[in-house]
C-alpha positions as CSV (number, residue, x, y, z in Angstrom):
1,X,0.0,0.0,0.0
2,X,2.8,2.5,0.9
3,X,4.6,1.7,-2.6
4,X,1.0,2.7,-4.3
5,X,1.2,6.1,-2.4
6,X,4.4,7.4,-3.2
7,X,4.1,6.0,-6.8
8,X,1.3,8.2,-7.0
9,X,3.2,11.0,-5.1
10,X,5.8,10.5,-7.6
11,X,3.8,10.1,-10.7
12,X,1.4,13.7,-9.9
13,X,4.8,15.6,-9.0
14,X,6.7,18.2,-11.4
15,X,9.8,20.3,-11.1
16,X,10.0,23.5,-12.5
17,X,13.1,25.7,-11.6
18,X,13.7,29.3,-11.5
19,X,16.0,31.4,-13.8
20,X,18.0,34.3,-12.8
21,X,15.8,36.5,-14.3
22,X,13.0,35.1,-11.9
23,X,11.3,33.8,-14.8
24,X,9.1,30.6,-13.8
25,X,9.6,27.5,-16.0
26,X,6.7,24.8,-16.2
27,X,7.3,21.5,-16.6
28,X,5.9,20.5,-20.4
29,X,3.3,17.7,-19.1
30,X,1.9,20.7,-17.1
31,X,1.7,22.8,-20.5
32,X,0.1,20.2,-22.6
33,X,-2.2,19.2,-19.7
34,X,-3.5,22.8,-19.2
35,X,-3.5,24.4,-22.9
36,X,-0.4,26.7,-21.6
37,X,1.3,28.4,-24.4
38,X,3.9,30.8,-24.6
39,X,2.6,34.3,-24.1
40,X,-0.9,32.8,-22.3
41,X,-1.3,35.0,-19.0
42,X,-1.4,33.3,-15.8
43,X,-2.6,34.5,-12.0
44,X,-0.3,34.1,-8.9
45,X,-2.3,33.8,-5.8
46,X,-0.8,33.1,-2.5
47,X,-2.8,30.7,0.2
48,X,-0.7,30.4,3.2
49,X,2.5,29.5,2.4
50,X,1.8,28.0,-1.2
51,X,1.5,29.8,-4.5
52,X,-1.3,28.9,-7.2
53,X,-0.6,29.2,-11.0
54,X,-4.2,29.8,-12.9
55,X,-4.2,30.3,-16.3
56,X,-6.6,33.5,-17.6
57,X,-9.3,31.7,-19.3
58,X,-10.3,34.5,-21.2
59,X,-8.5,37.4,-23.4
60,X,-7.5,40.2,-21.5
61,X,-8.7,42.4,-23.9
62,X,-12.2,40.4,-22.9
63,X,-11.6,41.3,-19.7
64,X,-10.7,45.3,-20.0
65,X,-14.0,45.6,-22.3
66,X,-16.2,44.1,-19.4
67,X,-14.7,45.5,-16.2
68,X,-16.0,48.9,-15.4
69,X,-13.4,52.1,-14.3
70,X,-12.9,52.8,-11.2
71,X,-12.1,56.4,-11.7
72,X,-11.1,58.6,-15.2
73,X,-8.6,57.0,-16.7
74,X,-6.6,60.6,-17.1
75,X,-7.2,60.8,-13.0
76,X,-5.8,57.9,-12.1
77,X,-2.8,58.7,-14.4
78,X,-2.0,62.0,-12.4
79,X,-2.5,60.4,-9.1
80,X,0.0,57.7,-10.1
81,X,2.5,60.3,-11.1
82,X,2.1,62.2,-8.3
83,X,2.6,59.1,-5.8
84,X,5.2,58.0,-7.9
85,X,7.6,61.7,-8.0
């Protein structure tokens, strides 16, 4: 029974490293598995002490058309330049 468990252990673990740049790299089974393509936009959440990859299911241009301003656009600039110095 144990050997079942950590073949399965085994068998549903990846490695992806980390460059120098900080850039992530998936693992390819994880790519094919979830449609991830180069240039695809993913989410990095944190929960606890773990971090969750989530690929954007739709465009982002999908998402800009359908999400509403908080504030005028030219606004928002300003304030950001302001904060910024």
């Amino acid at each position: 029974m144990k050997y079942f468990f950590l073949n399965f252990l085994l068998d549903s673990m990846n490695v992806g490293k980390i460059s120098k740049k900080g850039q992530v790299i998936i693992p390819k089974e994880i790519r094919e598995k979830f449609g991830i393509k180069p240039g695809d936009a993913l989410i990095f959440k944190i929960q606890g002490n773990k971090v969750i990859i989530e690929k954007i299911q739709e465009k982002m241009s999908e998402i800009l058309k359908n999400s509403k301003p908080i504030e005028n656009s030219l606004n928002y600039q300003r304030k950001l330049r302001e904060e910024w110095g």
